[in-house]
C-alpha positions as CSV (number, residue, x, y, z in Angstrom):
1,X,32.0,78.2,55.2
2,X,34.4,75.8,53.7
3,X,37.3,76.4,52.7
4,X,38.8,74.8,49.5
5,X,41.6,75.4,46.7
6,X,41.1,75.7,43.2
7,X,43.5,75.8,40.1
8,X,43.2,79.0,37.6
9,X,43.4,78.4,34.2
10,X,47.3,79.4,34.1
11,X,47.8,76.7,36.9
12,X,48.1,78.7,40.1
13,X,46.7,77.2,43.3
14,X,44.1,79.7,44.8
15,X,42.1,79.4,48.2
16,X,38.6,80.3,48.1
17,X,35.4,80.4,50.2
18,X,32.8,78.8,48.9
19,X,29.2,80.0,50.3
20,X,26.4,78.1,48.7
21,X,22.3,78.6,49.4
22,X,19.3,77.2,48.3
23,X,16.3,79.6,46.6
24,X,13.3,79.0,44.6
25,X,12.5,81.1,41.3
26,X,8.9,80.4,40.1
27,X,8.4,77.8,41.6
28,X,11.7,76.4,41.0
29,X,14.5,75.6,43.2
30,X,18.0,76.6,42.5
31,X,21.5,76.7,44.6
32,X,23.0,79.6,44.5
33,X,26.8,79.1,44.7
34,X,29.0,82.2,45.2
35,X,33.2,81.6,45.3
36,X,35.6,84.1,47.2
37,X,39.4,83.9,46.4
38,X,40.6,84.5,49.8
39,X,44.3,83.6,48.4
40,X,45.7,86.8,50.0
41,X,43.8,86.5,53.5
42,X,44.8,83.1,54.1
43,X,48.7,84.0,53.4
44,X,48.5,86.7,56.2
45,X,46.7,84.9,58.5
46,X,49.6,82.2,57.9
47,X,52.0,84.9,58.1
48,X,50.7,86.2,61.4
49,X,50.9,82.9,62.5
50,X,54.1,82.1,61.9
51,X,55.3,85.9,63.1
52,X,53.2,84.9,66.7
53,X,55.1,81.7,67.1
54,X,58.5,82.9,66.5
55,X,57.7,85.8,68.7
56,X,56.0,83.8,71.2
57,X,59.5,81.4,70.8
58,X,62.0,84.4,71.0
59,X,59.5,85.9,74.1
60,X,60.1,82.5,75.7
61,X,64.0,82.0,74.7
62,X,65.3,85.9,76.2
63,X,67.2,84.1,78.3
64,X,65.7,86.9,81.1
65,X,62.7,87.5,82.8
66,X,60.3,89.0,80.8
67,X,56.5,91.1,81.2
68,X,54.2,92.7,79.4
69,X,52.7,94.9,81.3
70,X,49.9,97.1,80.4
71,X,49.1,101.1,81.8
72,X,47.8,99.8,84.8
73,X,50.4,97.9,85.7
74,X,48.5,94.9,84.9
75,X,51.0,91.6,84.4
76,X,49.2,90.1,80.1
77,X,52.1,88.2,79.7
78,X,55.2,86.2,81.5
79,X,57.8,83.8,80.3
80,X,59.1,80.9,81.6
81,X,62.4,82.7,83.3
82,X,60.2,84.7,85.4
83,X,60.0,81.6,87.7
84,X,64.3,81.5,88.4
85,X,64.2,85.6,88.8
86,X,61.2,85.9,90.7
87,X,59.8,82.4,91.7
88,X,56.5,82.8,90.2
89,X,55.7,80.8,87.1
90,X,54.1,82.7,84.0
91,X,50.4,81.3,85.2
92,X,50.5,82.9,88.6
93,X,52.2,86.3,87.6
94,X,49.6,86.2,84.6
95,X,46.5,89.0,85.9
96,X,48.3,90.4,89.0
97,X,49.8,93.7,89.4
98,X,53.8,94.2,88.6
99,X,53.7,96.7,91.3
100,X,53.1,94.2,94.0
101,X,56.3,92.3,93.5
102,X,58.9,95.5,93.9
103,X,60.1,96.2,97.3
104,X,58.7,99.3,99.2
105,X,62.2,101.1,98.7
106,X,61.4,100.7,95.2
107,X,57.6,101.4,94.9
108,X,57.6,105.0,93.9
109,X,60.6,104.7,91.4
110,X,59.0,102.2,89.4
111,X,55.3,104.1,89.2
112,X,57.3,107.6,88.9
113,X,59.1,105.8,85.6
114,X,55.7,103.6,84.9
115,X,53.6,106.8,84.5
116,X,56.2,109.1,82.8
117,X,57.3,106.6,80.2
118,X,53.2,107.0,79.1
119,X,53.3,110.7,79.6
120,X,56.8,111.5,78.4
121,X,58.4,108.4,77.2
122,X,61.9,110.8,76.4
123,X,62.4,111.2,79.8
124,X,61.7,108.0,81.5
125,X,65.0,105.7,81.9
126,X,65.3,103.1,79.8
127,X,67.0,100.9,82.1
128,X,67.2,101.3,86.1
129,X,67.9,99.7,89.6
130,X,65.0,97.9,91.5
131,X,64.4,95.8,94.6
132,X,62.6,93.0,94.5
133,X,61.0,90.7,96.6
134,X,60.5,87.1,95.4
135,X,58.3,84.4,95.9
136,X,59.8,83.5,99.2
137,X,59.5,86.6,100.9
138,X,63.6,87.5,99.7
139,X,64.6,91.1,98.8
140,X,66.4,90.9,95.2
141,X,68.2,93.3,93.4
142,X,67.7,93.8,89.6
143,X,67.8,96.0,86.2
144,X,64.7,96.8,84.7
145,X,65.0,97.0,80.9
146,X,61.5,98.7,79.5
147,X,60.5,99.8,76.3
148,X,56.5,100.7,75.1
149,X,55.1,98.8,72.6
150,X,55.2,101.4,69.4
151,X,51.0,102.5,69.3
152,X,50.2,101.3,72.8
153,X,50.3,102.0,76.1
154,X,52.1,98.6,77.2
155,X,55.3,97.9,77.6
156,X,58.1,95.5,77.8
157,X,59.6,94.5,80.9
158,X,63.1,92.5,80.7
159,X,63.9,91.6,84.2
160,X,68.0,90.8,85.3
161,X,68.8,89.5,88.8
162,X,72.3,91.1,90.1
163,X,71.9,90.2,93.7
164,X,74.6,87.6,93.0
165,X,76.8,90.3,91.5
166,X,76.0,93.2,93.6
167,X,76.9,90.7,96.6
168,X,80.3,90.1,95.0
169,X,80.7,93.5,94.1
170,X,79.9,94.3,97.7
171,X,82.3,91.8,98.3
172,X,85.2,92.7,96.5
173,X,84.4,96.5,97.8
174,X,84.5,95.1,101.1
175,X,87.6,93.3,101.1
176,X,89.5,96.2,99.2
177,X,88.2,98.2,101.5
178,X,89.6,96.3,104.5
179,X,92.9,95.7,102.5
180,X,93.3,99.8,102.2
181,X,92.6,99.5,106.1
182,X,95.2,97.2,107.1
183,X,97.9,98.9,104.2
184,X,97.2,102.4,106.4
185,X,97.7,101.0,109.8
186,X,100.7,99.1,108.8
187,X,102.2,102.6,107.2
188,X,101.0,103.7,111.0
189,X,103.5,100.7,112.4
190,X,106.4,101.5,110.3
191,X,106.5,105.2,111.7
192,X,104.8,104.9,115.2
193,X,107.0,105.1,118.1
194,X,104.1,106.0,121.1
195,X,102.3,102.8,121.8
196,X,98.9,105.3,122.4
197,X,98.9,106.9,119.1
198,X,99.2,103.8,117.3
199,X,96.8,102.0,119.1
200,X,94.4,105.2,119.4
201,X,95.3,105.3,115.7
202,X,94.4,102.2,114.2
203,X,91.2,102.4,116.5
204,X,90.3,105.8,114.3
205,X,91.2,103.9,110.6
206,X,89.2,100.9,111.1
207,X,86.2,102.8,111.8
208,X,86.8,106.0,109.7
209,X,88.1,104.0,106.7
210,X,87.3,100.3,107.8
211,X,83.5,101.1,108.0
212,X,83.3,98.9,111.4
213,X,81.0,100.4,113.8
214,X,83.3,100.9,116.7
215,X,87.1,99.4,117.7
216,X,89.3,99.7,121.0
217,X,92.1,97.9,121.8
218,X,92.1,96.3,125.5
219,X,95.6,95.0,127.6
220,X,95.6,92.2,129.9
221,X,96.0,93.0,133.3
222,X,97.6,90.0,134.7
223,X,97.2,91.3,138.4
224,X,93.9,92.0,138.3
225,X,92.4,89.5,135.4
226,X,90.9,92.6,133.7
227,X,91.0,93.5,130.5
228,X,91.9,97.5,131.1
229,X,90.9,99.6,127.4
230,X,93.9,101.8,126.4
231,X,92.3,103.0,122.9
232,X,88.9,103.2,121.2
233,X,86.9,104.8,118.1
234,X,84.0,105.4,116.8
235,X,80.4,104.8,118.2
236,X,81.8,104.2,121.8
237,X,79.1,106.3,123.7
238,X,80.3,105.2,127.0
239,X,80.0,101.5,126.3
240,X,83.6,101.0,127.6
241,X,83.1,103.0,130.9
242,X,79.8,100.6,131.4
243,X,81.2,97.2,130.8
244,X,83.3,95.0,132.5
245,X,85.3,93.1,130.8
246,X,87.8,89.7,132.2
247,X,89.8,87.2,131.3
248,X,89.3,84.5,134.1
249,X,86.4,82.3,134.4
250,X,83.3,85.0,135.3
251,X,81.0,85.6,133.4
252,X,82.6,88.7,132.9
253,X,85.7,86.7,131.3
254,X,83.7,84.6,129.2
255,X,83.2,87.1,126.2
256,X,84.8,87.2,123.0
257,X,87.8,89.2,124.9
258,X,88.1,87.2,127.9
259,X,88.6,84.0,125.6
260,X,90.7,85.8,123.3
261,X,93.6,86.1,125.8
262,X,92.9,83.0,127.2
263,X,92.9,81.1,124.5
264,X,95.6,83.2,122.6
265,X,93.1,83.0,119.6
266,X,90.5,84.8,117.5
267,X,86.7,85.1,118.5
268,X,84.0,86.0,116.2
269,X,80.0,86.3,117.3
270,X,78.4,86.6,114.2
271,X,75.0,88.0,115.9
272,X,75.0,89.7,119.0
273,X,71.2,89.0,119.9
274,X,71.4,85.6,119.8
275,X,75.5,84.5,121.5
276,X,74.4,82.9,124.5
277,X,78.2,84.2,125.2
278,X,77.4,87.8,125.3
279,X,74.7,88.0,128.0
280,X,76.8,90.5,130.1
281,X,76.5,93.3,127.8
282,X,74.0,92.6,125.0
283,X,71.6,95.3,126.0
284,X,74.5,97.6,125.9
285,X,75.9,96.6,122.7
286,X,72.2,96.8,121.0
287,X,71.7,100.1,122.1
288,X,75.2,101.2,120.4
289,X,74.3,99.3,117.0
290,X,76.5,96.5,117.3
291,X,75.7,94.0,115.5
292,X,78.3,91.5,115.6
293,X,81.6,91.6,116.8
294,X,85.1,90.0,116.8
295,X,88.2,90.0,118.9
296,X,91.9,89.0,118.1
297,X,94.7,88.8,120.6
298,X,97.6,90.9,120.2
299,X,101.2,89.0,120.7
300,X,104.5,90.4,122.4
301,X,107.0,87.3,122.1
302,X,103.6,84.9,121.8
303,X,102.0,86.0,124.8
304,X,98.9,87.5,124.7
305,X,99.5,90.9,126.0
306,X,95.9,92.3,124.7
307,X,93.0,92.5,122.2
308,X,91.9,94.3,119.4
309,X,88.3,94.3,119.2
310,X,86.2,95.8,116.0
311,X,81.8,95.6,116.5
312,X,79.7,95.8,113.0
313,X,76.5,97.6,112.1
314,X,75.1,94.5,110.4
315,X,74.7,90.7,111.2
316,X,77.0,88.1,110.6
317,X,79.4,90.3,108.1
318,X,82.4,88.8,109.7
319,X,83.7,86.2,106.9
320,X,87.0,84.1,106.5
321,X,88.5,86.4,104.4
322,X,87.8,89.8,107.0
323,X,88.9,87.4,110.1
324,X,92.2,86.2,108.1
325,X,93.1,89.7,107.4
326,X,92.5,91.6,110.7
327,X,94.5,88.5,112.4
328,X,97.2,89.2,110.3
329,X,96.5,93.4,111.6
330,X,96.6,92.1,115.1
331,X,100.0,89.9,114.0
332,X,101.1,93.6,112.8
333,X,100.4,95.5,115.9
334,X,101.7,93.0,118.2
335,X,105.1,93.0,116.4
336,X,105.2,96.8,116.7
337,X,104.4,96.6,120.7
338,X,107.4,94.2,120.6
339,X,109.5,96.3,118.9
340,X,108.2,99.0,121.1
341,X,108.8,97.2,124.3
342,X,112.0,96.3,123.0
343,X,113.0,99.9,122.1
344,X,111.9,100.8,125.5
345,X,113.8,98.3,127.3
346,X,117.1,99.0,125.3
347,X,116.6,102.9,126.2
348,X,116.4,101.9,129.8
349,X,119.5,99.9,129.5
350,X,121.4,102.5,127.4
351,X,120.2,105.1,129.8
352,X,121.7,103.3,132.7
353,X,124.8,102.5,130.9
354,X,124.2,106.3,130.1
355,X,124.5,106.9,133.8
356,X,126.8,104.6,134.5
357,X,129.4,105.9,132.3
358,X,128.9,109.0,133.5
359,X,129.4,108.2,137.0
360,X,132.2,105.9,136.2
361,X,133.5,109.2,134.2
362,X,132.7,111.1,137.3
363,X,134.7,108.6,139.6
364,X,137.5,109.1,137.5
365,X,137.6,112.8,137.2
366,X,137.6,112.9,140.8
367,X,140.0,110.0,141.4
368,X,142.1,111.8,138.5
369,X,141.9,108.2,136.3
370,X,141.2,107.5,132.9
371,X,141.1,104.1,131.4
372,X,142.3,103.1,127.5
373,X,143.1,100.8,125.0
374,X,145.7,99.2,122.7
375,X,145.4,97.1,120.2
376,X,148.8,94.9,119.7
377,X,148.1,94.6,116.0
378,X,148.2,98.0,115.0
379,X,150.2,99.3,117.8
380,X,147.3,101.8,118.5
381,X,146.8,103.3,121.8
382,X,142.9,104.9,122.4
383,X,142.8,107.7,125.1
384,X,139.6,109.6,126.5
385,X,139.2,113.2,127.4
386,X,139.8,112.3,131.2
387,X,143.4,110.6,130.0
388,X,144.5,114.4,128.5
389,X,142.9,116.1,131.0
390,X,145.6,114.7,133.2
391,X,147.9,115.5,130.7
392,X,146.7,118.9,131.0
393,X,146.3,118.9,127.4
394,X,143.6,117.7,124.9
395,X,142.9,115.6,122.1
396,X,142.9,118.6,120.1
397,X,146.3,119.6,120.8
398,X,148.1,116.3,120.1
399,X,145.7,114.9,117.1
400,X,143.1,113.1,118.4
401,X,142.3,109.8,121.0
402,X,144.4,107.8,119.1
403,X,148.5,107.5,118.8
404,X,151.4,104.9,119.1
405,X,153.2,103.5,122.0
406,X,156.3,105.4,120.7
407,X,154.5,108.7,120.3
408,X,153.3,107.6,123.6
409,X,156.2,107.4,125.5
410,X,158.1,110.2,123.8
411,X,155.3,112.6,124.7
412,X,154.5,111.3,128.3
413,X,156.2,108.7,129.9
414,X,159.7,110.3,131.6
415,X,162.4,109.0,129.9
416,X,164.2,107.0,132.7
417,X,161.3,104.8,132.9
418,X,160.4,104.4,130.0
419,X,162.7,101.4,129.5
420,X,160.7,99.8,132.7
421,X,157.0,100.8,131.0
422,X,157.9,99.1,127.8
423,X,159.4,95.9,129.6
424,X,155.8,95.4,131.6
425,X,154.6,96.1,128.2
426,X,156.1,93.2,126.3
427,X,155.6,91.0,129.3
428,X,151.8,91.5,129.5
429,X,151.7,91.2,125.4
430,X,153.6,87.6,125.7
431,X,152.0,86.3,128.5
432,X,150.0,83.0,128.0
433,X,147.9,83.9,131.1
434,X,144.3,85.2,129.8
435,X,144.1,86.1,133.1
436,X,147.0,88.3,133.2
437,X,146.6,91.6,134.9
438,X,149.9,93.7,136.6
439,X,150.0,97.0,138.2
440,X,152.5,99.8,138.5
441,X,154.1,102.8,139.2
442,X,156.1,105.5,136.8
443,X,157.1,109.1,136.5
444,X,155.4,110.9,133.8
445,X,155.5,114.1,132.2
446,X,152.4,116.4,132.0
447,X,152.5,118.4,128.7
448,X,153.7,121.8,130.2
449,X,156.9,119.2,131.0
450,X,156.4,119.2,134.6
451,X,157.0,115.8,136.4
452,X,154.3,113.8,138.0
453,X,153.8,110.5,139.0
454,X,151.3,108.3,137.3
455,X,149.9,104.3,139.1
456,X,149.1,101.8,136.3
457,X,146.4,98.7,136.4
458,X,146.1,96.9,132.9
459,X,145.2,93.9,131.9
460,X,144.9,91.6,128.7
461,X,142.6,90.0,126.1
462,X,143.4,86.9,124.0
463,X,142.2,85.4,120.9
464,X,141.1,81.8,120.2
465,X,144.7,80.7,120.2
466,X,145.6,83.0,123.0
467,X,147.6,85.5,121.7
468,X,147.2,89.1,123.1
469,X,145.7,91.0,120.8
470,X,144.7,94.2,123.1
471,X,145.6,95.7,126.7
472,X,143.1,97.8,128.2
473,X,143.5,99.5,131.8
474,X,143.4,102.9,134.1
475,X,146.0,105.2,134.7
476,X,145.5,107.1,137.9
477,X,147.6,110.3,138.5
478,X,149.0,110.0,142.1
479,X,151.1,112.9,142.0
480,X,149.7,114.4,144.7
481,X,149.5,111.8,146.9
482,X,153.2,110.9,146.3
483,X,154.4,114.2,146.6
484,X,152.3,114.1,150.1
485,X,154.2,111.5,151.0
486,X,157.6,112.9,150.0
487,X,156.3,115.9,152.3
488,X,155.3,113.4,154.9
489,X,158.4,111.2,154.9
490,X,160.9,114.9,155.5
491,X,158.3,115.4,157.9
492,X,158.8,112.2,159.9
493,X,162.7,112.5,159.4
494,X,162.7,115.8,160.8
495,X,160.6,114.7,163.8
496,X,163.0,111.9,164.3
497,X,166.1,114.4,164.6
498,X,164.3,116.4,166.6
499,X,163.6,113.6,169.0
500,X,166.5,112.2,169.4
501,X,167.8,115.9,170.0
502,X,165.4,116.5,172.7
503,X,166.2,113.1,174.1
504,X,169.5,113.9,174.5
505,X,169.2,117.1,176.3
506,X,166.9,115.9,178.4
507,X,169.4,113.3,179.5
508,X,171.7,116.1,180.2
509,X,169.4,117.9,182.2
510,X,169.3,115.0,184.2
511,X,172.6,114.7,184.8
512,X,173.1,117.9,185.9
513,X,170.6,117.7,188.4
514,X,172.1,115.1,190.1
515,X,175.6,116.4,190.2
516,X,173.8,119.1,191.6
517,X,171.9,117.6,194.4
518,X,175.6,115.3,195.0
519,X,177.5,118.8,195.9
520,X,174.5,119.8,198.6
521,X,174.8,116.7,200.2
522,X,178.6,116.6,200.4
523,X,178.1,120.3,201.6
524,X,175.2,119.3,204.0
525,X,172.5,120.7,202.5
526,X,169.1,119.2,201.2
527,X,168.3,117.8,197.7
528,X,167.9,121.1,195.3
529,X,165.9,118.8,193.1
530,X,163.0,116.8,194.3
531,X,162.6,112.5,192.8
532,X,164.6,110.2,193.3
533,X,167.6,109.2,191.1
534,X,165.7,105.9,190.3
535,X,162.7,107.4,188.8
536,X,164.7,109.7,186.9
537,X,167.0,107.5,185.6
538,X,163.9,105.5,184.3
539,X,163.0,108.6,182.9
540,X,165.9,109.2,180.9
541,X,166.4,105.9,179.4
């Protein structure tokens, strides 16, 4: 029927229907005409119009994917972002099922929430957490945004990709994650002393709190070309005990390890299956879970002394920002086996300086010597226990290891040579020779005032314009000995008396003998004394 507009009589434009018909009436024929102001239908059907374009406009415009979706999952409606979320365009998602493009980890989420939201739509979420899988066969993650339709049983499906975000989120996660790692282990470096428990350690952190799969830390055996592990954690399971592992040209040495100390640089194998590389111990390293892996050399004065290795659950993980940091780990740890190795090597040298002063100390106790100082400037002499001990006092007793050449020689030195002791001391003090060195001999008195006898060997230490600005030597108590030699000197003096005594007497005896054997022979008798006069006159002389 056509449609056409009238005026009314007060001017108003109407729309009507217009329905005519033809019919006869006694044999007449007549057109019957009948109008129908359909004003009001026509405004709503314009109105409904309008209402489905704008809708149809905002539907397309979200700015999100977006699905109607009726009870049985059936896809009535798609806009055009459906294609960037899910990489179907509106025509092909258009009669399929909504179910068929969520991921099987999803599946039952989305029909739990699909049915309850008809059943009990208080208690379905309004938004939730999907996986889905896109055109080309790639798992996505997304929020689903769903509301019914108010008097059906369809709903409203807004569809938001955050696999982008969650990646970054992962990201960030990751890397704080690995920063909290690296912050603990260098906490471990600051107050580690044992080279095991920090390397046994930092093993246990990067695994317990570093999420890597497993970690052990491997030193270079020179000797042998073997890379011998000293520390490990996590999922190990014997995989250390099973593989061996080089740093020369075998295949053995040709893993991320071997060229780590070779090469003195890092080594990352994204996927484990696939590293032509890692032939020797793939089947190994599958078994355990590892995934990928990566190794970074440990430095002691920029020598590659051994390798921290760390093994990951998932494929190619690894990135520039995880290999920057755990370099700058290894950096860490091979500073504290420096300063370990240096602490070590220090103690060794203290402890044989240790022993050597003590055997020096020993040396003098028994050679009853002690050594000391003075410093010109402050006329300061420094003694040791040994030096009172000879003294047969103690620091104690006079006021400490320190006193003045005065207080010196008033307490010790015997006063007619102390005139000589400080004369050797001015000489050795203005002396140009830095090479100067004298020894000597003076009496001394021990603290209970007896005298004693004490042999001095000192020599000197100049400045840049060679004055002497200290005297350092040993004094040696030789008491004994010289009173030995007093003893042996009467000794030899009373010999030689007594010789020349005998000597004489024996010369007498002589003498006599031979007066004696003169008066037999002028009497006629024999010799009373047998020899001749020759021999004994040799004797006597």
């Amino acid at each position: 029927f056509p449609y056409s507009t009238l005026f009314r009589s007060d001017g108003t434009l109407i729309t009507v229907l217009d329905s005519a018909r033809t019919m006869k009436l006694r044999d007449e024929t007549y057109i019957l005409s009948v109008v129908h102001d359909i004003t009001e239908r026509k405004r709503a059907e314009t109105l409904l119009q309008e209402s489905h374009a704008k809708y149809e406009s905002i539907f397309q415009a979200t700015g999100t994917a977006t699905l109607l979706v009726e009870a049985d999952t059936t896809i009535i409606a798609a806009n055009r972002e459906c294609l960037s979320c899910t990489g179907y365009g509106p025509e092909e998602l258009l009669g399929t099922k909504w179910s068929k493009y969520v991921a099987p980890e999803s599946l039952q989420t989305m029909l739990k929430h699909h049915g309850m939201r008809r059943e009990e739509p208080g208690k379905a979420p309004q938004k939730y957490e999907v996986r889905l899988v896109n055109k080309q066969g790639e798992t996505r993650d997304a929020i689903l945004d769903i509301a019914l339709i108010p008097g059906t049983k369809r709903s409203v499906v807004s569809l938001l990709d955050i696999t982008d975000r969650k990646r970054a989120e992962f990201r960030v996660s990751q890397l704080n994650r690995m920063l909290r790692t690296i912050s603990e282990i260098d906490q471990l470096v600051v107050r580690e002393t044992s080279r095991e428990r920090l390397l046994s350690e930092a093993c246990r952190i990067l695994t317990e709190h570093g999420g890597f799969r497993m970690a052990w830390v491997g030193m270079a055996e020179r000797e042998t070309g073997r890379v011998q592990p000293v520390a490990s954690a996590g999922v190990v399971d014997g995989y250390l005990d099973e593989a061996a592992i080089r740093f020369d040209n075998t295949p053995e040495g040709s893993g991320p390890t071997g060229i780590a100390v070779r090469t003195n640089t890092h080594v990352v194998i994204a996927d484990l299956e696939t590293a032509a590389t890692y032939a020797p111990w793939r089947e190994r390293a599958i078994k355990r879970g590892y995934r990928s892996s990566a190794a970074f050399p440990l430095r002691v004065r920029r020598d590659t002394v051994g390798v921290l290795n760390i093994y990951t659950a998932e494929i190619g993980v690894i990135g520039d920002e995880e290999t920057g940091l755990l370099d700058e780990l290894a950096g860490d740890l091979g500073y504290a086996l420096e300063v370990m190795q240096d602490r070590a090597e220090r103690q060794r040298a203290e402890d044989a300086l240790q022993a050597s002063e003590s055997q020096l100390s020993n040396a003098l106790k028994m050679a009853r010597a002690a050594h000391w100082e003075y410093d010109v400037a402050s006329d300061t002499f420094t003694f040791n226990d040994n030096f009172y001990r000879i003294f047969r006092t103690t620091a104690e007793k006079v006021g400490g290891f320190k006193m003045s050449s005065a207080d010196y020689a008033h307490r010790f030195c015997h006063p007619d040579d102390a005139a000589m002791v400080a004369k050797e001391t001015e000489a050795a003090i203005g002396s140009t020779d830095p090479t100067f060195n004298r020894q000597l001999e003076h009496r001394i008195r021990y603290a209970d005032g007896e005298v004693g006898y004490m042999t001095v060997r000192f020599f000197v230490v100049k400045d840049s314009q060679g004055r002497t600005v200290k005297t350092y030597g040993v004094n040696q108590d030789i008491t004994d000995r010289k009173r030995t030699e007093e003893k042996m000197s009467q000794q030899l003096e009373e010999l030689r008396r007594w010789h020349e005594v005998t000597l004489g007497r024996e010369g007498r005896v002589a003498e006599l003998k031979r007066e004696v054997n003169e008066l037999a022979k002028r009497v006629g008798e024999k010799p009373r004394y047998g020899g001749s006069e020759k021999k004994e006159a040799e004797w006597t002389e």
